[in-house]
N, C-alpha and C positions, 0 to 999 in steps of 0.2 A: 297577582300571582299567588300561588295556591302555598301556605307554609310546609315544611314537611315537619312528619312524624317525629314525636320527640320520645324518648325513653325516661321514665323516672327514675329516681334512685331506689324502687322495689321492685325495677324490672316492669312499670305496668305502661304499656303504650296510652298516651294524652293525646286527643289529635284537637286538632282545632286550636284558637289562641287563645294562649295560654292566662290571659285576661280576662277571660270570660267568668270563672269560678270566682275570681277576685269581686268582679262588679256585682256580682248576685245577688250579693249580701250588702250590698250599699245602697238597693234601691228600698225607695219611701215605703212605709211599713204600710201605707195604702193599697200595695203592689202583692196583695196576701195569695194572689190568685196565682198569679206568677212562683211567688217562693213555691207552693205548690206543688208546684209542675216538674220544680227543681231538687225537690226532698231527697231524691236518692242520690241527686249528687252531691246534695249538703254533707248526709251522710259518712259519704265519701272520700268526702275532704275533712270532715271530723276523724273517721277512723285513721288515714294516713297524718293528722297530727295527735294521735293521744301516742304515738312514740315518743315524740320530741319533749311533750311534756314531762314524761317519766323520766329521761333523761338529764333536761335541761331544765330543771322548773324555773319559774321566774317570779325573782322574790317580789317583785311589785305585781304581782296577780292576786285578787282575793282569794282567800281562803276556803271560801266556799262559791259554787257556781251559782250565777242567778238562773234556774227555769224558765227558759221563753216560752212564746205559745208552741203548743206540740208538743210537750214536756221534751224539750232540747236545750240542753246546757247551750246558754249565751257562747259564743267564742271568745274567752279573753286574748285570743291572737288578730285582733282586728287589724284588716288589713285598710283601711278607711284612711288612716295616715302616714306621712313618710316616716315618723318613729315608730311605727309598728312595723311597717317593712323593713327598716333595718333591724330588726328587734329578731326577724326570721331571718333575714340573711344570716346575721350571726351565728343562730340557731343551726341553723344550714353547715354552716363551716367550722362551727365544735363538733359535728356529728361525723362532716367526711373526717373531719381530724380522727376522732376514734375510730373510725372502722380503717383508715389507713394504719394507724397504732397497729390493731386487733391484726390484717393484714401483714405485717412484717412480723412481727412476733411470731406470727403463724408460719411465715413464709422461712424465717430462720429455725425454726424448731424443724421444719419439714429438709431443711438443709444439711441441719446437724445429724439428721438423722441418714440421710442419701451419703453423707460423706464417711460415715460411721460404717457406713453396708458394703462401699465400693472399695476394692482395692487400689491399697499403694499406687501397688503399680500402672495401676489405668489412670490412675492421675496424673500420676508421673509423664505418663506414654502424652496425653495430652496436652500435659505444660511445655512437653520438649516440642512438640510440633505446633503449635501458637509460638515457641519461642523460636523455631526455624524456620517460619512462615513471615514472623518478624524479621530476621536476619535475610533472608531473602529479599523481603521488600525496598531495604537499608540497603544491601549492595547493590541492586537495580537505582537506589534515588539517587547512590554514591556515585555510580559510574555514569547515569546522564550531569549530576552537579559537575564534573571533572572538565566537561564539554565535547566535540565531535572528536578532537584531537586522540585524547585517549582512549577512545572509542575506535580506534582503528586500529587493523593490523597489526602486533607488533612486528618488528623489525628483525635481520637477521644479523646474528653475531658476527664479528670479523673471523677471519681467518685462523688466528690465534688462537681461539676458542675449541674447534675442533676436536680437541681432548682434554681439555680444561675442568679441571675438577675443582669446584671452588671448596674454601678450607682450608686447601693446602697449598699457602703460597708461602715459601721459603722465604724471601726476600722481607717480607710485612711482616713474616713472623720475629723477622732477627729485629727488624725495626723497632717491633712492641716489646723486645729483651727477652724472647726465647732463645734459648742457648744449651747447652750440652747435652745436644741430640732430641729436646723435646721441638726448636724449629723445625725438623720432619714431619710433628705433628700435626693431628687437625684440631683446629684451632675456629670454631665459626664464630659468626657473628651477623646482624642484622645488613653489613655492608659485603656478604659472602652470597646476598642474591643474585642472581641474575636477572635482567628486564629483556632480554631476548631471545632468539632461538637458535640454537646450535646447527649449524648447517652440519653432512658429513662432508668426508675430504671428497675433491674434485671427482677422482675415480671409483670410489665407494660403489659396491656393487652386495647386491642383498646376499646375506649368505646360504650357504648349501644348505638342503634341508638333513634333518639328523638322522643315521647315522653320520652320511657323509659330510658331513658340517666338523663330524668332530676329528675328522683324520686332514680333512684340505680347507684351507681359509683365504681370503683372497689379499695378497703383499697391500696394496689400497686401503685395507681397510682398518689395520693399523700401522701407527707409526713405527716402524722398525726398519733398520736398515740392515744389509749383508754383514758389513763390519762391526755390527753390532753382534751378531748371530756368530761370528768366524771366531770376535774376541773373546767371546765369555767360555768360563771353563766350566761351566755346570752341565751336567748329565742330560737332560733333558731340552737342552739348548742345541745341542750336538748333533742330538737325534734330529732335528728339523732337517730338511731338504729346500733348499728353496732357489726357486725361477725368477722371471718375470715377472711374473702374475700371482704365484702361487705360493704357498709354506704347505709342505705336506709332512705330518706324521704317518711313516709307513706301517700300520702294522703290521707287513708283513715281512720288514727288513730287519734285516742281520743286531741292526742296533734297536730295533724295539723290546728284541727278546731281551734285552739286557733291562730292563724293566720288568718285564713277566720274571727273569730269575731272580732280580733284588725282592720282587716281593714273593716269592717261594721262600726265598732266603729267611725274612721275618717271619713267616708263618712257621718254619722249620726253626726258627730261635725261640720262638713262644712254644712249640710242642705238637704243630696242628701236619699235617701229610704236607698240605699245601696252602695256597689262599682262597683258595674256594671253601675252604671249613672256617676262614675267621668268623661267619653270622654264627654256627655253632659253639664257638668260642666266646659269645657274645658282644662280638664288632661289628659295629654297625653305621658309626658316623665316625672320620676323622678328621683330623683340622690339619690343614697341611701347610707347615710356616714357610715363608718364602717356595713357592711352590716352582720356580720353573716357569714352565708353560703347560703344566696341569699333567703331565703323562702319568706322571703314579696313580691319580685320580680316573682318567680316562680310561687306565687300562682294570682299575677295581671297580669300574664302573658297575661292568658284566656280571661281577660278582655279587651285586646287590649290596655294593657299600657307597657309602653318600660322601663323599671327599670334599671340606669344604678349605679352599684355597687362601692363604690370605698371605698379600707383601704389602712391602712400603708403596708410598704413591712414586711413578717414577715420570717424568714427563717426555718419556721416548724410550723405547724399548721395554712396557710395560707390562710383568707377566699375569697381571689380574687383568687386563685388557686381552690379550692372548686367552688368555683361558676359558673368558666369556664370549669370545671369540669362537672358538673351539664349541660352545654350547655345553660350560661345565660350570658348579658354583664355584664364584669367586666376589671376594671384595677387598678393597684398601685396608689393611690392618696391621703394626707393627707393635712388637716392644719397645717401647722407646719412655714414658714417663705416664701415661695411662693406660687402667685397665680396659679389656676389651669388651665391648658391649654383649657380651653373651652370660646369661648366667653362670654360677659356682655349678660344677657338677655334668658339666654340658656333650663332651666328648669321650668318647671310647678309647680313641690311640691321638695320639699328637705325634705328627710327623716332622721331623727336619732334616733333610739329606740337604749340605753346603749350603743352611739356610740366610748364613748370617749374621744371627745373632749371638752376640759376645755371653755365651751365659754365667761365665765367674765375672764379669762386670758388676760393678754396684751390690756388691755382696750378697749375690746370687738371687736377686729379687726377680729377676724373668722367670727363673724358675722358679719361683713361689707362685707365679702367675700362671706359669703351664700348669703348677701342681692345682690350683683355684679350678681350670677348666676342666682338666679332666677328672673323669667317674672313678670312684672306688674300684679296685680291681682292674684299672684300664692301664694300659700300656702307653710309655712312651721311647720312642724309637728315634737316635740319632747317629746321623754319619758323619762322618768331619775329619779329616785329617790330622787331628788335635788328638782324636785317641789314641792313635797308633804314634805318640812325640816321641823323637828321639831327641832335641836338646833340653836343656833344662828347664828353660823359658816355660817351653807346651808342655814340658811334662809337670810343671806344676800350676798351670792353669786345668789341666786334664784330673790333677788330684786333688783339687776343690772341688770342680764339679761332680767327679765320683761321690769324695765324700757327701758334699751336701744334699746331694740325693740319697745318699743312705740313712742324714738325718731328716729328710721330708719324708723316712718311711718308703722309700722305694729299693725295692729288692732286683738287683743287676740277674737277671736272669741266663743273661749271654753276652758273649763280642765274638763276635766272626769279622775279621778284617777292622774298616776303619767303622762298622755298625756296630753301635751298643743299643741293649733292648732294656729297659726297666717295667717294672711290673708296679704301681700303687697300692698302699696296704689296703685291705678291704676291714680293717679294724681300726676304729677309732683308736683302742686301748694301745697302738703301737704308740701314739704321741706318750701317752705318760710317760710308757715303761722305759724312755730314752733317759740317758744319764743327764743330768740337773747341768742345764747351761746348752744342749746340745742341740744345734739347729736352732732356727725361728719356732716362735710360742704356737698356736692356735688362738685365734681371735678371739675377743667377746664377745657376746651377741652383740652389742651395740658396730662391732665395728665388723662385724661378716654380713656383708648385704649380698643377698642371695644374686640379683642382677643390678650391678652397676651399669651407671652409661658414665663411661669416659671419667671416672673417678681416677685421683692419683693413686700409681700404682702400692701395695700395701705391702709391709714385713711380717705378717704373718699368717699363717697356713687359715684358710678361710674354705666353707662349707663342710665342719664338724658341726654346727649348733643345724643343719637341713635336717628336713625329715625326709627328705628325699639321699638320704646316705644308703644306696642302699649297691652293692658292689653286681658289678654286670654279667658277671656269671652264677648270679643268684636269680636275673630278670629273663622272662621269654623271651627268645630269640625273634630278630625279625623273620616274618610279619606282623606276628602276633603279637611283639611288643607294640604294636601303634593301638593296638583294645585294652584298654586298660582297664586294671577292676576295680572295683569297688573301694578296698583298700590301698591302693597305690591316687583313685581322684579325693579322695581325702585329704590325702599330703595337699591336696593343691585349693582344697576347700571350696570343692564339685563334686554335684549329686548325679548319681549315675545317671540318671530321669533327664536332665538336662547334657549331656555327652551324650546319651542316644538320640535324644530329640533333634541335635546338632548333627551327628552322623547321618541319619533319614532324613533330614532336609536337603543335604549338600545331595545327597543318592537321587535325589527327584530335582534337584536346581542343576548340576552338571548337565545332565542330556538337554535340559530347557535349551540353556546356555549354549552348546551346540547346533543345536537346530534351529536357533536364531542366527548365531555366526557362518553357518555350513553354508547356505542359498545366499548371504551379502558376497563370499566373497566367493561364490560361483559366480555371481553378479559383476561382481566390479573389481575382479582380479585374475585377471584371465591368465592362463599359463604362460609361461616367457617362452618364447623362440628356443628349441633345442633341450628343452625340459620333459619330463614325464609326467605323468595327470599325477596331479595331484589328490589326495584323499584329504583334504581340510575338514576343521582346523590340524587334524591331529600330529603329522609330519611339519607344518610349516608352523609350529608354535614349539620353542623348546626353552628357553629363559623367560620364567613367570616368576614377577614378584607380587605378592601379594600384603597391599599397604596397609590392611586389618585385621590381618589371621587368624584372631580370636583363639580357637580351641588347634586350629590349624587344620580343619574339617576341609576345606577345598583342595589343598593338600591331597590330605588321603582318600579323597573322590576320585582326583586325578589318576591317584596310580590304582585306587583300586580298578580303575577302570581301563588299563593295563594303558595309560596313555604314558609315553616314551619325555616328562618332562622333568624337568625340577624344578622347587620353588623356593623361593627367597622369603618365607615366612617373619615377616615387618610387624612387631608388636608395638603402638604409638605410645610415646613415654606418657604421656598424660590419661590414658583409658585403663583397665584392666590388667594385670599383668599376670598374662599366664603363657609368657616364654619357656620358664620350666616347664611346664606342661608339652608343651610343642617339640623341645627337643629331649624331653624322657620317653615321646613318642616314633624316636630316630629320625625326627625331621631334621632340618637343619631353619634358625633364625635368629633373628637380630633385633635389640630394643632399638627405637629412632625415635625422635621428634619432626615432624613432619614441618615443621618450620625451620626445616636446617636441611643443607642441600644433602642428597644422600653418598655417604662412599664408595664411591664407583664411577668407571667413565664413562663419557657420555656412547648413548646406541649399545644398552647392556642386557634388554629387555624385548622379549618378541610380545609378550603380555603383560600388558599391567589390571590387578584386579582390585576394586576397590571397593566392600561391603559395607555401610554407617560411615564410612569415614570422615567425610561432609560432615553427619551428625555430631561429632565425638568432636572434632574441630570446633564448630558452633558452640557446642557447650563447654568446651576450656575457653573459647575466647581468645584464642591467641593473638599475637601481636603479626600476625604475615596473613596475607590475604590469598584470596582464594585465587586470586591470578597467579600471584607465586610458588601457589601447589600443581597448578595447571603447568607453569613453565617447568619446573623440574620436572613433572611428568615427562613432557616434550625432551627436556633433556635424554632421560632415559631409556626412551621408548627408540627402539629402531627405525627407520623409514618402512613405511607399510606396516607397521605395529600395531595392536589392538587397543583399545580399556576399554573393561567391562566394569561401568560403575553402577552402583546401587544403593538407594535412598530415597529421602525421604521427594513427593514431585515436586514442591519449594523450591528445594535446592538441587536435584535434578535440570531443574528448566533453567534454574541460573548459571547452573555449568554449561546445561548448551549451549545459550547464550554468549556466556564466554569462548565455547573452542572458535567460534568463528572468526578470534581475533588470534585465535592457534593456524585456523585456517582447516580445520580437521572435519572430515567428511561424520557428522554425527546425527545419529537418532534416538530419539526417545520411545521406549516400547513401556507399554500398560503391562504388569506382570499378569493380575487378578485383577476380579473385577471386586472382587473385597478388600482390598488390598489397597493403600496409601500411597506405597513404593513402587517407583519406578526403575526401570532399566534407561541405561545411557548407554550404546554402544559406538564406539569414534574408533576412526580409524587414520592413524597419522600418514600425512600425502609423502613422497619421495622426491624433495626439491634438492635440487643440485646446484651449486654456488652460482651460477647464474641466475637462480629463482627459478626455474621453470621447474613445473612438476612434469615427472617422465611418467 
């Protein structure tokens, strides 16, 4: 058989065996005629060893060459015996040795130099996706190690679950020695997951689309009973109507007007014609403590003000369940022993009509707290039967809380009836000039943190050391407060360059995102019996949380794009934090850690959207897995609900993988063809406690 072709170490093809060159020079020196013939190859093989020589001399070689016939230096590399051939092997393998040497040395200078040229951040970009490529592969080996078992379906919660908000369970909290009003609290922990899926109750029926969602809701769909509705004396409790089937807000009955005149009424205490001039006045988000069932919110809706709702958890008769219900913001949030997860500085008005809370309690620290959320120059507005006291008792709970809102700096503007209105100084210089001892201090930096999550609540006046102090009739009124300039993304230490670049992305990813969702769910959601065409998504999507909000750019895609929704803007405690940002832009949002169930009930969300989030996850490393991000989704998401996720395809393919143990109708879409990220669009099935999907 025929050898093949060898290559040298100079690159020169040898053909033939390779023993031939060797023997040539071993025959009898009678063979003259012969060597001869072979001169050029001698040559040949002289010239490819006078490198070796120069390199590697060999102290046992003479000094000088003997002249053979031909005038040809003798070879002192004879290859004639086996100490001369290993004499060249060796030869052989100091030489690869230095040109590997030469090679790496070379091959590191040319590194140093490629690393030198290339940006940070493209390495960065690089190391995270070999590192979520890793993480991917790990949860794939993790979930076959577990065996077929856990690889299946999960299972559906009991009954009980229904509205179960895990966090806040009374009973566990009093066990673990929570007491004087902080067992209300929420309280999580790694045994606050859940390992199944929330079914809705028996008769659960999808709700109205919006407008009409937010005046009729269906008795099924939350826990409420009549005598719950008949008993309560709150204002907006009152206003309900309710059937059969139904709870309706009329707005066009006799008792809704009494809602449009209380809020004329404020408008009319603050100095404005009515409430249609509050965005003028510069109101634009309010927080409304104990809210009811959302009707002050509902009815400022119209007005282009963002009302965000917040009570205690209640496990029946729930008005942050109602009001999400209704298709208005709302979440679980009380005074009670911590502060609340939204930054210092965050709202315009702070509402409380019969809300609740004891504010001369604990030596007026709720109200240091309302004083922490609200903006410079923002109003805070309460009603209570407390102001107008006629025994001793109320009348001197009623004259603590006066006074110590006049030592937090807030100026009584008015009382009409049992409503009083306060105004916040818009001058820092008010705290000084107060008499020595009078009211709570002002923080020191170390102890004003601009956004707490769930920190104990604090005694003194916090968000004077912000740079973001800046009073709201000093700021553009909405709309034009959500463009912010130059000098106001400073405060938040963002370059304009990057806030536009973020606004013109979302402006061409919005329509994307439509026009992929529009034709699915012409597809696979056909109209119900007795309904009108729908115009999808835009009508059948009205509660979107979005679980990475970043600058809170999908947000204002939305409305710029005059879609009818709000969003629950989710900044993740471990990524970036520019929550400030997002509500000095009149959004409304909230810090979380995505490894902790969220507050709110379950079926609270017609959209869930979720940009890197995957990513940001992987690289904290958390202690909760990607199943238990998945189930609390399930949790939150309504029956027929959407998530639009987006990431890196790694962890894309791993997610889809996973919904099939959600059971959830999902696909993976290529965005770009230059482009790494993928699109996940799932859509949660409508099973009903029997398990069958309807």
């Amino acid at each position: 058989m025929s050898r093949p072709l060898h290559r040298g170490a100079t690159g020169i093809r040898i053909s033939g065996n390779s023993n031939d060159l060797w023997d040539s020079q071993m025959k009898d020196k009678t063979e003259k005629e012969d060597m001869d013939r072979n001169r050029s190859s001698d040559q040949s093989y002289l010239a490819l060893k006078f490198p070796f020589r120069v390199l590697f001399p060999d102290n046992n070689s003479p000094s000088k060459y003997v002249n053979g016939e031909r005038g040809f230096a003798s070879d002192p590399f004879s290859v004639g015996s086996p100490r001369s051939r290993q004499k060249l092997t060796l030869l052989l393998l100091k030489l690869s040795l230095a040109v590997i040497v030469v090679l790496a040395l070379t091959g590191s200078f040319w590194w140093t130099i490629s690393i030198s040229t290339l940006s940070r951040g493209q390495i960065l970009h690089t190391y995270r996706r070999l590192q979520e490529q890793l993480v991917s592969d790990m949860w794939d080996i993790g979930e076959l190690s577990l065996g077929s078992s856990r690889l299946q379906e999960l299972e559906f919660c009991s009954q009980e679950s229904e509205i179960y908000v895990p966090c806040f369970n009374v009973s566990e909290n009093l066990a673990l020695g929570y007491s004087d009003g902080s067992e209300n609290d929420r309280h999580c922990g790694q045994s606050s997951r859940q390992s199944c899926m929330v079914l809705p109750p028996v008769n659960y029926r999808i709700p109205l689309h919006w407008p009409t969602g937010r005046d009729i809701i269906w008795v099924a769909n939350v826990k409420l009973t009549a005598q719950e509705v008949l008993s309560s004396g709150s204002l907006t409790k009152r206003m309900m109507m309710l059937d059969e089937e139904q709870i309706s807000f009329r707005s066009a009955s006799p008792m809704f007007d009494g809602v449009e005149d209380y809020s004329h009424q404020i408008a009319e205490m603050i100095g404005l014609r009515n409430e249609s001039n509050f965005v003028q006045a510069g109101v634009r988000t309010i927080l409304d403590i104990g809210c009811g069932y959302g009707s002050f919110g509902a009815h400022l809706f119209s007005k282009q003000l963002l009302t965000m709702c917040i009570a205690n958890y209640e496990p029946s008769g729930s008005q942050v369940q109602l009001t999400l219900e209704r298709g208005l913001p709302a979440m679980i949030g009380s005074f009670t022993s911590n502060q609340l997860p939204y930054p210092s500085l965050s709202f315009d008005m702070l509402h409380c009509a019969r809300c609740g809370v004891d504010w001369d309690h604990k030596d007026g620290i709720f109200l240091i707290e309302a004083d922490r959320v609200l903006k410079p120059g923002g109003y805070f507005v309460w009603t209570s039967p407390l102001t107008n006291a006629r025994n001793k008792e109320n009348q001197k709970r009623w004259n603590f809380v006066r006074d110590f809102a006049e030592n937090l700096c807030w100026e009584m503007l008015s009382q009409q009836d049992e409503t009083v209105l306060w105004k916040k100084t818009s001058k820092k210089s008010c705290y000084s000039s107060r008499k020595p001892g009078a009211g709570p201090s002002t923080c020191s930096k170390a102890h004003d943190v601009e956004s707490p999550y769930y920190r104990p609540l604090q005694g003194c006046i916090a968000g004077t050391q912000s740079r973001r102090w800046i009073p709201i009739q000093e700021k553009t009124t909405w709309p034009s407060r959500s463009h912010l300039n130059k000098s106001e993304l400073a405060a938040y230490g963002l370059h304009p360059a990057d806030f536009r670049e973020d606004a013109e992305n979302w402006k061409t990813t919005l329509p994307n995102y439509w026009s992929v969702l529009s034709p699915i769910i012409f597809s696979d959601h056909p109209k119900r019996p007795g309904e009108e065409d729908p115009s999808p998504p835009y009508n059948m999507v009205r509660n979107v949380l979005d679980m990475n909000a970043h600058f809170g750019g999908f947000n204002s895609a939305l409305l710029e794009a005059g879609k009818s929704v709000w969003v629950m803007n989710v900044v993740p405690t471990g990524g970036p934090n520019y929550l400030p940002l997002i509500v000095d832009r009149g959004l409304v949002g909230v810090l979380h850690d995505w490894c902790e169930p969220f507050p709110t009930y379950p079926r609270s969300y017609d959209l869930v959207h979720a940009e890197g989030l995957l990513s940001l996850q992987t690289r904290q490393q958390r202690w909760c897995t990607m199943l238990d991000l998945f189930t609390e989704i399930d949790r939150l998401l309504r029956p027929e609900g959407w998530v639009i996720m987006r990431d890196t395809a790694p962890l894309v393919e791993s997610a889809r993988r996973l919904t099939t143990r959600l059971k959830w109708d999902a696909r993976v879409i290529e965005i770009e063809s230059n482009s790494d990220d993928r699109l996940l669009i799932c859509q949660k099935p409508f099973f009903k406690r029997q398990g069958v999907s309807s």
